[in-house]
KEKE-3310 file (N, C-alpha, C; in steps of 0.2 Angstrom, whole numbers, plus 5000, padded with zeros to 4 digits):
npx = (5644:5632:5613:5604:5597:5601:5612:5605:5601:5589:5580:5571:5557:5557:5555:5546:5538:5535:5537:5548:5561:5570:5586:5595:5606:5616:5617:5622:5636:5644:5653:5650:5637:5630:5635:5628:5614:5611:5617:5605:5594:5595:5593:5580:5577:5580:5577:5568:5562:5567:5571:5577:5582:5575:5576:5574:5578:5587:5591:5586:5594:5607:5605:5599:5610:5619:5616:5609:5622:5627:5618:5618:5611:5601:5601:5589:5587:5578:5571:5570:5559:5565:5580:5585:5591:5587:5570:5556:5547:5532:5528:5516:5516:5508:5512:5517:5515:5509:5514:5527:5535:5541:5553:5557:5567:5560:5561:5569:5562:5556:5543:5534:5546:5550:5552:5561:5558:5570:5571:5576:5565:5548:5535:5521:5519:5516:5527:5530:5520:5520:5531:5528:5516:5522:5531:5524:5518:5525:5525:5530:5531:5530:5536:5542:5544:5557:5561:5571:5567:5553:5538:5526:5516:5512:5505:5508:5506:5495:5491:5496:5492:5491:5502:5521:5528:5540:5551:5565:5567:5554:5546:5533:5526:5524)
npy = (5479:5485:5486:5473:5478:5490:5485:5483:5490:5501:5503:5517:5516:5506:5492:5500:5514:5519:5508:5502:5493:5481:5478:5463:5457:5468:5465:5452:5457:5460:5455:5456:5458:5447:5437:5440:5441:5426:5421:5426:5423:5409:5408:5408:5397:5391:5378:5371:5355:5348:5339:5342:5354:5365:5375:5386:5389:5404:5413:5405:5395:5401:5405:5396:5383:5386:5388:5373:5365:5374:5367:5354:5348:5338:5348:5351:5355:5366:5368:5378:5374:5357:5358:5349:5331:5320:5312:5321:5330:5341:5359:5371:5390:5406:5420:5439:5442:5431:5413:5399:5387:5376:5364:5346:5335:5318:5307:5315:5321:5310:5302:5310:5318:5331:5347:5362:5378:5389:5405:5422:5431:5435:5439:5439:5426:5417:5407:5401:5394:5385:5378:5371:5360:5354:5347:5343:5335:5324:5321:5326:5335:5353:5364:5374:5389:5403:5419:5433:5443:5452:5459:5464:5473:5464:5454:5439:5431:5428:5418:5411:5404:5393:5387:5390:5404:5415:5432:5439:5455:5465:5476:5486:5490:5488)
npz = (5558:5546:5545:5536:5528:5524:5514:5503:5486:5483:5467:5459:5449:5441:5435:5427:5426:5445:5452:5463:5461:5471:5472:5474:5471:5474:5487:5486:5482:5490:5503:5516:5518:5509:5517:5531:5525:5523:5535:5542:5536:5540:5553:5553:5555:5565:5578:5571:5564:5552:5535:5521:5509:5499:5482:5471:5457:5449:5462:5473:5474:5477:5490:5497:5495:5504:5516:5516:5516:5529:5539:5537:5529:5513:5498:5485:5470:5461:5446:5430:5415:5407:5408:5418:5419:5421:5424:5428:5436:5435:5437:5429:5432:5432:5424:5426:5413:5404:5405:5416:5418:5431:5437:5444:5449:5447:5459:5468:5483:5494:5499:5514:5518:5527:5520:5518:5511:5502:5495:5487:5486:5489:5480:5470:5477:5467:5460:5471:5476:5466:5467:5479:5477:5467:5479:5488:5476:5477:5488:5498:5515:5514:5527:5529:5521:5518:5513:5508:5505:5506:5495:5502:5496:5485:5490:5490:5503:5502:5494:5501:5510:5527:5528:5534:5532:5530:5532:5529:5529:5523:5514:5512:5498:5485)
capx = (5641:5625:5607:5604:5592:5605:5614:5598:5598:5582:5581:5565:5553:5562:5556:5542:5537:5531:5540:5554:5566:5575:5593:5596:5615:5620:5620:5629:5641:5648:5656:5646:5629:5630:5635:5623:5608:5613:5616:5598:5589:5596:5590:5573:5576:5581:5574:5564:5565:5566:5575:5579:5581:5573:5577:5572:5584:5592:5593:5586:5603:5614:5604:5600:5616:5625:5611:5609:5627:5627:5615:5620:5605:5604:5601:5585:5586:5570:5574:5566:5560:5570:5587:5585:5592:5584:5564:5555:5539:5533:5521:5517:5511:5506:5518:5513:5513:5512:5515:5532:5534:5548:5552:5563:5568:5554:5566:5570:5558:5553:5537:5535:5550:5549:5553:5561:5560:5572:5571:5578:5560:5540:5531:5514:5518:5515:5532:5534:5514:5521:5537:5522:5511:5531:5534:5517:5516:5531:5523:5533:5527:5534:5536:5543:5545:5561:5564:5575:5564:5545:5535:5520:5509:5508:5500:5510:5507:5487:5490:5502:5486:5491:5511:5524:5532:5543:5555:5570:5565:5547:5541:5524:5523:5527)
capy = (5477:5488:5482:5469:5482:5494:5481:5481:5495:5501:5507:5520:5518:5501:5491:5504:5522:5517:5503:5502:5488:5480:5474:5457:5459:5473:5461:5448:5460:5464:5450:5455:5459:5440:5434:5442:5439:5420:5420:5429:5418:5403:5410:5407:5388:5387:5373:5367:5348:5346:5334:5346:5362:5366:5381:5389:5396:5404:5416:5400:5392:5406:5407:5388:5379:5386:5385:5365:5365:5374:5362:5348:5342:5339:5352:5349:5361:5366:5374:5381:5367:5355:5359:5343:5327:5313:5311:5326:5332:5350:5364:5379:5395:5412:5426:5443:5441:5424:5408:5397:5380:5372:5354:5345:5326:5315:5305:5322:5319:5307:5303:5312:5321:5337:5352:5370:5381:5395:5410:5427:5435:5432:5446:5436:5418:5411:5403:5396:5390:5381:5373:5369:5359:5348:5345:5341:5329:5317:5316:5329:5340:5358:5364:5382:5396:5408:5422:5437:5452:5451:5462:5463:5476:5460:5450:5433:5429:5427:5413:5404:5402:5388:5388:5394:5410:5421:5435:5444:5461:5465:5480:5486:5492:5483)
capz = (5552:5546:5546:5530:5521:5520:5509:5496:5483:5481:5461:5459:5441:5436:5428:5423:5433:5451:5453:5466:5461:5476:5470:5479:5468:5478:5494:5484:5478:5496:5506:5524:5516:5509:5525:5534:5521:5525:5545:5545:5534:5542:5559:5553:5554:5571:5583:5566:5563:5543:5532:5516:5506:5492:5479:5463:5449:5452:5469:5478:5474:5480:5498:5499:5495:5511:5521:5517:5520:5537:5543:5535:5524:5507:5493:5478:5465:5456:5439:5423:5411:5401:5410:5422:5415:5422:5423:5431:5438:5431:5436:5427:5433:5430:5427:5424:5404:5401:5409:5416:5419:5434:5436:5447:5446:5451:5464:5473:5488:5496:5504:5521:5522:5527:5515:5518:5505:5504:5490:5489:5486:5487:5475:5471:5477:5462:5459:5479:5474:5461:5470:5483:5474:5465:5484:5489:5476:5476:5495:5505:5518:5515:5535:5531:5515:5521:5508:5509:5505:5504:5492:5506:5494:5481:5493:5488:5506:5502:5489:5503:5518:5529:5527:5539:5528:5535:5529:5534:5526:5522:5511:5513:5494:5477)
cpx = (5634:5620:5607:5600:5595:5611:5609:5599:5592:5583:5573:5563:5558:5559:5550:5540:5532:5532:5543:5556:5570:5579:5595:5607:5618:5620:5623:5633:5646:5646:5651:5641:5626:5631:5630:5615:5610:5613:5609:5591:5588:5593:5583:5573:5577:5576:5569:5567:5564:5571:5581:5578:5582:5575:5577:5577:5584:5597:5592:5592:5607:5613:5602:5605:5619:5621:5611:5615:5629:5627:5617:5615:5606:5599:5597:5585:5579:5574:5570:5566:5565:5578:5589:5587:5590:5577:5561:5546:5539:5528:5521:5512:5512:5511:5513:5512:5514:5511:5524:5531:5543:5546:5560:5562:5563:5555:5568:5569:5555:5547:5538:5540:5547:5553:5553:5562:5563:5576:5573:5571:5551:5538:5524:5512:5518:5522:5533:5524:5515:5526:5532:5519:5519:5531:5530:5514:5520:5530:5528:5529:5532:5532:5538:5545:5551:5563:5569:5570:5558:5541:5528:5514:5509:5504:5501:5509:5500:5486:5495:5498:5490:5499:5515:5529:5535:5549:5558:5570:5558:5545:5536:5523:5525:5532)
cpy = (5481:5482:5478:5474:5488:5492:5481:5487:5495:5506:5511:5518:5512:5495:5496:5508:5518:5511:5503:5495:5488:5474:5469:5456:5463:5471:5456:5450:5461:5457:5451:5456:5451:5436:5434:5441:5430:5417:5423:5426:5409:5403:5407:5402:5385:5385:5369:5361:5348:5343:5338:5352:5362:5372:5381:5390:5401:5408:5410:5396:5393:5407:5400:5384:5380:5387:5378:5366:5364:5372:5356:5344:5342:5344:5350:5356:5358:5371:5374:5373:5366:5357:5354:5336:5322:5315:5316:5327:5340:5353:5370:5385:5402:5416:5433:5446:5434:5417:5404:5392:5378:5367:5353:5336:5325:5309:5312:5321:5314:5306:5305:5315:5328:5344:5357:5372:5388:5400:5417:5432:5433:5441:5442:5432:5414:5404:5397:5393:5386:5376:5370:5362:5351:5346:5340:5332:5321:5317:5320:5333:5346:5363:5371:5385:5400:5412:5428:5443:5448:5457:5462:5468:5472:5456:5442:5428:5424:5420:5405:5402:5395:5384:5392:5399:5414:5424:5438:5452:5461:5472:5482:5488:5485:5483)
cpz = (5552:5545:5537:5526:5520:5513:5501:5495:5479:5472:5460:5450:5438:5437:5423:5430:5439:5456:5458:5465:5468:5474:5472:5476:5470:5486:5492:5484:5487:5499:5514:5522:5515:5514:5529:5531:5525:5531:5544:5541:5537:5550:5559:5554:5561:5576:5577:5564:5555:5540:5526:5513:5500:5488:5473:5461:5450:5459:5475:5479:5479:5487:5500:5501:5502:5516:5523:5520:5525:5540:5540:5532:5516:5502:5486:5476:5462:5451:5434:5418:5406:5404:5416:5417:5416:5422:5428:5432:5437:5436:5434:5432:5431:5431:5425:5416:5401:5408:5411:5419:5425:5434:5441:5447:5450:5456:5468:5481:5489:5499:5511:5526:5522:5524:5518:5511:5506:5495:5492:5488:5484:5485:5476:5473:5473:5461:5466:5477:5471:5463:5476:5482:5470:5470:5485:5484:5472:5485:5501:5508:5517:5524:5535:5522:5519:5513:5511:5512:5501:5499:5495:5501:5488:5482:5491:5496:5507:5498:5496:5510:5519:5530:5531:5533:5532:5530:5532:5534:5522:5519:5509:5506:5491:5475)
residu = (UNK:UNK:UNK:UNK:UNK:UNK:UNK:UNK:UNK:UNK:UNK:UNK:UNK:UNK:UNK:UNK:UNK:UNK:UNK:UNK:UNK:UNK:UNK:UNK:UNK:UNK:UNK:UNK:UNK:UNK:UNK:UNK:UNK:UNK:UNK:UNK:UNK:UNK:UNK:UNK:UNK:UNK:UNK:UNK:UNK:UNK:UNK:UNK:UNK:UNK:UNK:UNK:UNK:UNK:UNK:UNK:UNK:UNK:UNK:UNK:UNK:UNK:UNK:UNK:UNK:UNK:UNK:UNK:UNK:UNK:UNK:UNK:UNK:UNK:UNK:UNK:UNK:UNK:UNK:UNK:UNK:UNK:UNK:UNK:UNK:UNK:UNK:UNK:UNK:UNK:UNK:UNK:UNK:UNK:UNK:UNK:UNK:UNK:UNK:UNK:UNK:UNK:UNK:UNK:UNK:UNK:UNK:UNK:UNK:UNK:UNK:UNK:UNK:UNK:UNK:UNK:UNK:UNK:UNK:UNK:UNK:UNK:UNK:UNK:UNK:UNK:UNK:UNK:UNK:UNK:UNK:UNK:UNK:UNK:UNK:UNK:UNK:UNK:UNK:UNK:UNK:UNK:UNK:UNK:UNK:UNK:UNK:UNK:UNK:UNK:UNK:UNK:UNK:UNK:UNK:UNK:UNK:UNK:UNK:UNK:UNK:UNK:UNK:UNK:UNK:UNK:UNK:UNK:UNK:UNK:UNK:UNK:UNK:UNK)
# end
């Protein structure tokens, strides 16, 4: 098996010149890239005591779900507003044109359970500050952040002081 960032196509000048886009669907698309994206983000959780696993919309899904699974906890979706059907708790945050709002039921978490969060990418922070702040205030403790691939020259790590972060893949530009 090669190393998991041979799995990731890097796209130059996309979404606008200077960019590098990095593909997270060109490791779904290949059966050992997925595998291995998955054994090496689950690695991160080892010896850690936590209750739950949290995830955004929809990458957090696809490298959450079989994480909970694995280990055998149970699985809180966070999703885009208005797509949850019982009573919810919201928070908006900043994009880079605009604003976006997630929400997750407001029975989710429990007081004092302990929350992993697991995403396929931290760019600014904003979005895992938002899912933070949800956890935080139905009374959980978030114990750890795991993402796939880190975008280290947006500095998403600066908004997350105080939190155990960690990524499988880290790129030092944008």
């Amino acid at each position: 098996m090669k190393p998991i960032e041979d799995y990731v196509v890097s796209i130059p000048d996309f979404p606008e010149p200077g960019i590098i886009f990095r593909d997270v669907t060109s490791v779904l698309q290949d059966a050992e890239g997925l595998h291995l994206a998955i054994d090496l983000m689950q690695e991160k959780l080892e010896g850690l005591d936590f209750d739950v696993v949290v995830g955004p919309e929809s990458r957090g899904f696809i490298f959450g779900v079989p994480i909970a699974y694995n280990l055998k906890k149970p699985f809180i979706p966070i999703r885009k507003k208005g797509k949850l059907p019982r009573e919810t708790v919201s928070a908006e945050y900043e994009l880079e044109y605009g604003t976006a709002t997630i929400e997750m039921h407001k029975d989710a978490i429990k007081p004092g359970q302990r929350v992993v969060i697991i995403d396929d990418l931290i760019a600014t922070g904003g979005t895992n500050e938002a899912m933070i702040h949800l956890i935080e205030g139905l009374g959980g403790k978030v114990v750890k952040t795991v993402f796939l691939m880190e975008l280290a020259g947006l500095h998403g790590r600066d908004r997350l002081q105080g939190y155990d972060i960690d990524s499988v893949i880290v790129y030092p530009g944008k």
